[in-house]
C-alpha positions as CSV (number, residue, x, y, z in Angstrom):
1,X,0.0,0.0,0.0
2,X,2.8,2.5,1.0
3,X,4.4,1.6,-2.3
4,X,1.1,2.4,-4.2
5,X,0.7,5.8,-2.2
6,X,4.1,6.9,-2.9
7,X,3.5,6.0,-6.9
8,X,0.6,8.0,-6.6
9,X,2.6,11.2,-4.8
10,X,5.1,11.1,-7.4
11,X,2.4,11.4,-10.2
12,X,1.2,14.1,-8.4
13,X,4.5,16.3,-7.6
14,X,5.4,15.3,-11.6
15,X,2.0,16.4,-12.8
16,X,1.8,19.6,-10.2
17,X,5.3,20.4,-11.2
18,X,4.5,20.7,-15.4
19,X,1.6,22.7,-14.7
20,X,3.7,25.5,-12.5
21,X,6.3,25.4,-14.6
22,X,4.0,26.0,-17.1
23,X,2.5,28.7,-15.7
24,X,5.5,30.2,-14.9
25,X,6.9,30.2,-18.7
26,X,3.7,32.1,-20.1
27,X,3.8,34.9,-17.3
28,X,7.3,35.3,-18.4
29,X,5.8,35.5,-22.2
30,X,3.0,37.7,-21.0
31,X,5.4,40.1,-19.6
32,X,7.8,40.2,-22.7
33,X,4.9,41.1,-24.9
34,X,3.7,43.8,-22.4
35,X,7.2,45.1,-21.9
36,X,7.3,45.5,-25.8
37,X,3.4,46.7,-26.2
38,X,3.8,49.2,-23.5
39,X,6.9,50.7,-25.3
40,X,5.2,50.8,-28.8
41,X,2.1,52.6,-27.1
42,X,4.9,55.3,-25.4
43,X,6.6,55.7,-28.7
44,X,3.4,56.3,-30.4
45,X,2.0,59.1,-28.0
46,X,5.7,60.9,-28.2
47,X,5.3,60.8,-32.0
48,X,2.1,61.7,-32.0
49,X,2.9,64.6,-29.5
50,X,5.8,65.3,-31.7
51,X,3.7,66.0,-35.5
52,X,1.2,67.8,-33.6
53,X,3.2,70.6,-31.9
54,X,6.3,70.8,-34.0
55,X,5.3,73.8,-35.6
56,X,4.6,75.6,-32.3
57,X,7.4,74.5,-29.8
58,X,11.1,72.7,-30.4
59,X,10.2,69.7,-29.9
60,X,13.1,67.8,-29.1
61,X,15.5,67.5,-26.3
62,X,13.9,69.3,-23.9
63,X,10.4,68.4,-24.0
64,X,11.6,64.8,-23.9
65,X,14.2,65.5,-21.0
66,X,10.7,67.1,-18.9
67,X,8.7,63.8,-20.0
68,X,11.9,61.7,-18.9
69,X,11.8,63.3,-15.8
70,X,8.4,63.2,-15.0
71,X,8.5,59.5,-15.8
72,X,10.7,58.4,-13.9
73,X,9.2,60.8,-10.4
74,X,5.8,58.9,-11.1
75,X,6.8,55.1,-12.6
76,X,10.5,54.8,-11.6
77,X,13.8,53.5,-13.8
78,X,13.6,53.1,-17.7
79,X,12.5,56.0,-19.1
80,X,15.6,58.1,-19.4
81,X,15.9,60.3,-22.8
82,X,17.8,57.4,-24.6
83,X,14.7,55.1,-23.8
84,X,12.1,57.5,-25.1
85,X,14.3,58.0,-28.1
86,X,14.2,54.5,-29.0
87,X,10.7,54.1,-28.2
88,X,10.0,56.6,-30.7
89,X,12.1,54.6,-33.3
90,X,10.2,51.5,-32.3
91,X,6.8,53.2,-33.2
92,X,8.1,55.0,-36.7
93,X,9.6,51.5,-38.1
94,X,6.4,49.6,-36.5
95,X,3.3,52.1,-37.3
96,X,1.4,49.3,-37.5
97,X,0.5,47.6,-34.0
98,X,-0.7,44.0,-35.6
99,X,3.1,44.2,-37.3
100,X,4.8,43.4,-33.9
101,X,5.8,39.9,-33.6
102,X,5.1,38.3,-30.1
103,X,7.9,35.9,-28.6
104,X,10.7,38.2,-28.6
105,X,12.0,40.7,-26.8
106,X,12.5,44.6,-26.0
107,X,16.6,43.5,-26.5
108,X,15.7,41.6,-29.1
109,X,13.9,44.8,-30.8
110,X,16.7,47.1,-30.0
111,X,18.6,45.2,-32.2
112,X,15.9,44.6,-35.6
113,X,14.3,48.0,-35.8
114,X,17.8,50.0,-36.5
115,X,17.5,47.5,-40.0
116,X,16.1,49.9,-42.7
117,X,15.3,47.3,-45.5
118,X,12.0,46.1,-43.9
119,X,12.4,42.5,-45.9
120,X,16.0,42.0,-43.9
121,X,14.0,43.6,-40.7
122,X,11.4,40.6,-41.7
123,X,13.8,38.1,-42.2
124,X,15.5,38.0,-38.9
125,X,12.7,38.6,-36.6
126,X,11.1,35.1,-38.6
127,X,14.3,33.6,-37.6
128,X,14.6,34.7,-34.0
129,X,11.5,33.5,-33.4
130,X,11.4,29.9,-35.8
131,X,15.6,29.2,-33.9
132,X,14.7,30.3,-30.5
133,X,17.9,32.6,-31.2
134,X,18.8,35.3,-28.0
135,X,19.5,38.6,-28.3
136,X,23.2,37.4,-28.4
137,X,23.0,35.1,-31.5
138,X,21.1,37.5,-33.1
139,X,23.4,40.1,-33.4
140,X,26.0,37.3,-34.6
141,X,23.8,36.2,-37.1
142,X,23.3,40.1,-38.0
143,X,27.2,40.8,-37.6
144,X,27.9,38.1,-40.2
145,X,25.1,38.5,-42.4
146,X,23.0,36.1,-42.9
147,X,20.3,37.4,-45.0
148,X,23.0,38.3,-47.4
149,X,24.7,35.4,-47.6
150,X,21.9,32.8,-47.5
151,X,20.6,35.2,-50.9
152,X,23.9,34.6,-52.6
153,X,25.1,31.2,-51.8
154,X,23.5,29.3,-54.9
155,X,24.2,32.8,-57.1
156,X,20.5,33.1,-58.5
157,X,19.4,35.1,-55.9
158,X,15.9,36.8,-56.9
159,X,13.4,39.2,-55.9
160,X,10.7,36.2,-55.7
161,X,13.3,34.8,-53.2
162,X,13.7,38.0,-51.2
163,X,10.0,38.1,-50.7
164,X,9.6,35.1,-49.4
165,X,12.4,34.9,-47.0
166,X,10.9,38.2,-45.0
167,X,7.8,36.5,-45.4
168,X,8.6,33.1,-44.0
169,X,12.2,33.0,-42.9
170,X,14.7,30.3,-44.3
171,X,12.6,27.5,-46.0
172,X,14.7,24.2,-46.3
173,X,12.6,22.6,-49.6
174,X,15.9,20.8,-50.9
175,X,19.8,20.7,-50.6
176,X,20.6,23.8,-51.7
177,X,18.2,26.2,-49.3
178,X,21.2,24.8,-47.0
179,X,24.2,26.3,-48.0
180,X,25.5,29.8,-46.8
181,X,28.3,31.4,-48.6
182,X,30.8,31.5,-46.6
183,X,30.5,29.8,-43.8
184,X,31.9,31.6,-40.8
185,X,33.6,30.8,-38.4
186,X,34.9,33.4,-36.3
187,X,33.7,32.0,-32.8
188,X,37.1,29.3,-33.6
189,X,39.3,32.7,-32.6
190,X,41.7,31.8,-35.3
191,X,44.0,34.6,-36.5
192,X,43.2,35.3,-40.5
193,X,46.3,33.5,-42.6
194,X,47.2,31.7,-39.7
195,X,47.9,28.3,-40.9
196,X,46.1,25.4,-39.4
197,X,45.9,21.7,-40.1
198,X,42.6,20.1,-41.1
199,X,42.7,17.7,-37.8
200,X,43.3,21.1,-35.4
201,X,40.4,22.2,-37.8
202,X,38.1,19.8,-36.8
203,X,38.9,19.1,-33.2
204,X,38.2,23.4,-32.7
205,X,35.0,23.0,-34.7
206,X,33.9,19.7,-32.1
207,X,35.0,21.5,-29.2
208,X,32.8,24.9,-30.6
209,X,29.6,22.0,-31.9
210,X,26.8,23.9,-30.6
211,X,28.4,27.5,-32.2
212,X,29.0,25.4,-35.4
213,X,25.5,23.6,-35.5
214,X,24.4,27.3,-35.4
215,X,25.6,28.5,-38.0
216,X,25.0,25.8,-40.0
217,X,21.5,26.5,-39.7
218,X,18.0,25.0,-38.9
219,X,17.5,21.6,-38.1
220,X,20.7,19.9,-37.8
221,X,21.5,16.8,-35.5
222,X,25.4,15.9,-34.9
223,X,26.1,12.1,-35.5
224,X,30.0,11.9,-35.6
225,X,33.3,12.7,-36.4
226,X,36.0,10.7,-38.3
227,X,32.9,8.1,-39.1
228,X,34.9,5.2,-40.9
229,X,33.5,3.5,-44.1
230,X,35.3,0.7,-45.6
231,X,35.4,-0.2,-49.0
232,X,37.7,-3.6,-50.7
233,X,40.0,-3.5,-47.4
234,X,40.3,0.4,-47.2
235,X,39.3,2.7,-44.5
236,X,38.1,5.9,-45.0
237,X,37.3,8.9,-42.5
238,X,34.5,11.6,-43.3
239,X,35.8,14.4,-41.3
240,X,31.7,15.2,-39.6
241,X,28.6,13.7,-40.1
242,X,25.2,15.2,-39.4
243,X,21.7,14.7,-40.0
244,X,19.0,17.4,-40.9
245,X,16.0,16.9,-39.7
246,X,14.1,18.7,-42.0
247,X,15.7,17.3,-45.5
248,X,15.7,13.9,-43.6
249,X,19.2,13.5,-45.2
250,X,22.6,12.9,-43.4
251,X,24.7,15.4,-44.2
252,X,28.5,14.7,-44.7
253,X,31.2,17.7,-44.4
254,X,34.5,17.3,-45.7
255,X,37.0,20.1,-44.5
256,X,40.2,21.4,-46.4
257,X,42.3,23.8,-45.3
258,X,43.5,24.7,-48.9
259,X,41.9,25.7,-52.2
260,X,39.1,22.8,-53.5
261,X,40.7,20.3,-55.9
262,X,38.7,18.0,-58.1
263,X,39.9,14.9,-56.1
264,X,38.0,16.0,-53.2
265,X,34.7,15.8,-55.3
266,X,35.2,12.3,-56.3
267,X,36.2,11.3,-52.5
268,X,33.1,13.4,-51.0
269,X,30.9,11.0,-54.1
270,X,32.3,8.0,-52.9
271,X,30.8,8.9,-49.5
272,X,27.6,9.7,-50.4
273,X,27.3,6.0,-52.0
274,X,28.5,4.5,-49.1
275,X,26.3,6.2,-46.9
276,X,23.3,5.6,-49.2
277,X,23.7,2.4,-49.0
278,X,25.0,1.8,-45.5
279,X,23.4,4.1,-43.2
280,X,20.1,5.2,-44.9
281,X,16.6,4.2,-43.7
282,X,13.6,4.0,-44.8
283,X,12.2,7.6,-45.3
284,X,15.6,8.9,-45.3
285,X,16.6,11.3,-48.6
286,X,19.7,11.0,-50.7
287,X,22.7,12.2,-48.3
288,X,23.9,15.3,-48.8
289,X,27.9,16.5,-49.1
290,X,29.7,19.7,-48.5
291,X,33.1,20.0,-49.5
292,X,34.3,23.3,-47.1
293,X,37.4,24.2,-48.2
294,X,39.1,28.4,-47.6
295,X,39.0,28.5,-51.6
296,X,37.4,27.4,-54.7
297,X,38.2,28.4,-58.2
298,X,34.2,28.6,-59.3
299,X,34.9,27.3,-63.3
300,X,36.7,23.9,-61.9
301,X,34.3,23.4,-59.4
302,X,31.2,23.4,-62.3
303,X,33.0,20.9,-64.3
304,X,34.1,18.7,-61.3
305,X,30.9,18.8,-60.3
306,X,29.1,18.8,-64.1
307,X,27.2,15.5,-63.9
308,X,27.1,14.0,-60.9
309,X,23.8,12.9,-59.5
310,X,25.0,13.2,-56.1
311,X,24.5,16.4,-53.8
312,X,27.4,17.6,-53.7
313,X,28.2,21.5,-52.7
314,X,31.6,23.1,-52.4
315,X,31.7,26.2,-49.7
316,X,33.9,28.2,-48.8
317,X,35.0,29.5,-45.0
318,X,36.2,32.3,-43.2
319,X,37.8,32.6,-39.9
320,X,36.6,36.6,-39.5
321,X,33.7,38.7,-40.4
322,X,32.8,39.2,-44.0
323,X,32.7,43.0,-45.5
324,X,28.9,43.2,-45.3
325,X,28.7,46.0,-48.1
326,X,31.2,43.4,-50.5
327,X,28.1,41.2,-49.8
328,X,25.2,43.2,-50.4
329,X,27.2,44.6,-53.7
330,X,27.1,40.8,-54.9
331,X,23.6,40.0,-53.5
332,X,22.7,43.4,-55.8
333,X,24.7,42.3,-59.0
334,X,22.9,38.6,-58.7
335,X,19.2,40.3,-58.8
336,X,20.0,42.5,-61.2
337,X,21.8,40.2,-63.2
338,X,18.7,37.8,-63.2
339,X,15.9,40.7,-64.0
340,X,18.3,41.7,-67.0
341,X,18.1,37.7,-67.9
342,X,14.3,37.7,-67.2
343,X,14.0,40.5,-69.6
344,X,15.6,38.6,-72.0
């Protein structure tokens, strides 16, 4: 009997326990979205304040040093100058009130609505909210430029493409909504032109996994490193294996500290058999190969890669931050490129 009773506690406590937690999650989220509403509602009232009596007063500074002051006499910290400022600049690139997303954060704002292009704006929020990213990975993702690069890493980025990125976030349909170019890798702390072997490469990218799987992107599931396959008597190692949930596809990356050569192509092919034929279930999609190598001459690459049936991507890496306007200049060549071939 005391056996049952005790069975029956621990139900209880567990069952208790979920629904507090619970609980205690969507007060959080309650008071996130009213921290952000509240702020939209100030900034509104200051601009509103702001059309309406411009012509009669300077309004500026001073009347928002008064309202600052008065603020913070009657409702306490947070409402210095530099607050209101920013809640004004919440309002004017959110006029409308159904526009503001719910599941992130003031922080979280501070960081989008400084983005001018409202489809990069759209973009990231979708992301923040679909990756459960914090205000910290957001601003890497916005520091490296990831809108950018995901738009130029197949080369046919489009307006169609553009739209429907703000609109949804990254979709991952097939292989190639995976790939990023370059992958970046500057949370490895390794000093540009050092040189580094592709072992001390890998061990830094297991030892940073969760920083890598990151900026990999959605949906990917570490398996391995140096997984062996064997093929007549001889062992082969692919560098890290992965497996992306939404493609349903293991994913194999190859890395090479050194410009791609065609060699590596018909090694990363010879994977993908194996692993097709080894390792895949039923339900699971062709396996998928990136080659990540610090160069590739582009030309080469398209005839290495010219009629294979495998997926097979070369990428390239970086160990630093990429010149965001050298990547916006090519993400604006490749659209107007393809509206000038549309045209055509």
């Amino acid at each position: 009997m005391s056996k049952l009773i005790n069975n029956n506690q621990s139900n209880m406590i567990e069952e208790i326990s979920t629904i507090i937690e619970e609980i205690k999650l969507n007060l959080v989220k309650e008071i996130i979205s009213s921290a952000v509403n509240s702020k939209w509602h100030i900034g509104r009232i200051i601009t509103k304040n702001e059309v309406e009596h411009n012509n009669r007063l300077e309004y500026g500074s001073e009347v928002l040093k008064g309202l600052s002051d008065e603020l913070t006499k009657y409702l306490g910290k947070g409402y210095s100058v530099t607050n209101l400022k920013y809640m004004r600049m919440f309002y004017k690139a959110y006029p409308n009130f159904e526009d503001i997303t719910q599941g992130i954060s003031w922080s979280h704002y501070l960081e989008l609505m400084i983005i001018s292009d409202k489809d990069k704006r759209s973009f990231y929020e979708k992301e923040a909210i679909n990756n459960h990213w914090d205000v910290r990975e957001l601003r890497r993702q916005l520091k490296t430029s990831l809108f950018e690069r995901l738009l130029a890493s197949d080369g046919k980025a489009n307006k169609e493409k553009v739209y429907q990125m703000a609109k949804k976030g990254q979709i991952i349909n097939k292989p190639n909504d995976l790939l990023k170019e370059p992958y970046v890798l500057e949370f490895l702390n390794i000093r540009e032109n050092k040189p580094i072997y592709e072992k001390e490469l890998e061990y830094k990218l297991i030892r940073h996994l969760e920083d890598f799987i990151l900026e990999l992107g959605k949906g990917f599931m570490f398996v391995g490193s140096q997984q062996r396959i064997s093929v007549n008597g001889t062992d082969y190692f692919v560098d890290m294996v992965f497996y992306n949930k939404f493609l349903k596809s293991y994913i194999l990356i190859d890395l090479k500290r050194e410009q791609l050569k065609h060699e590596n192509i018909g090694q990363m092919n010879l994977y993908l058999n194996y692993f097709e034929e080894n390792f895949n279930d039923e339900g699971d999609n062709k396996p998928v190969g990136i080659i990540l190598c610090a160069e590739k001459d582009k030309v080469m690459a398209e005839l290495a890669l010219g009629g294979i049936t495998n997926n097979i991507f070369a990428q390239t890496y970086t160990y630093y931050i990429p010149d965001k306007e050298v990547l916006i200049k090519e993400v604006e060549k490749i659209i107007k490129d393809n509206e000038g071939n549309d045209n055509g």
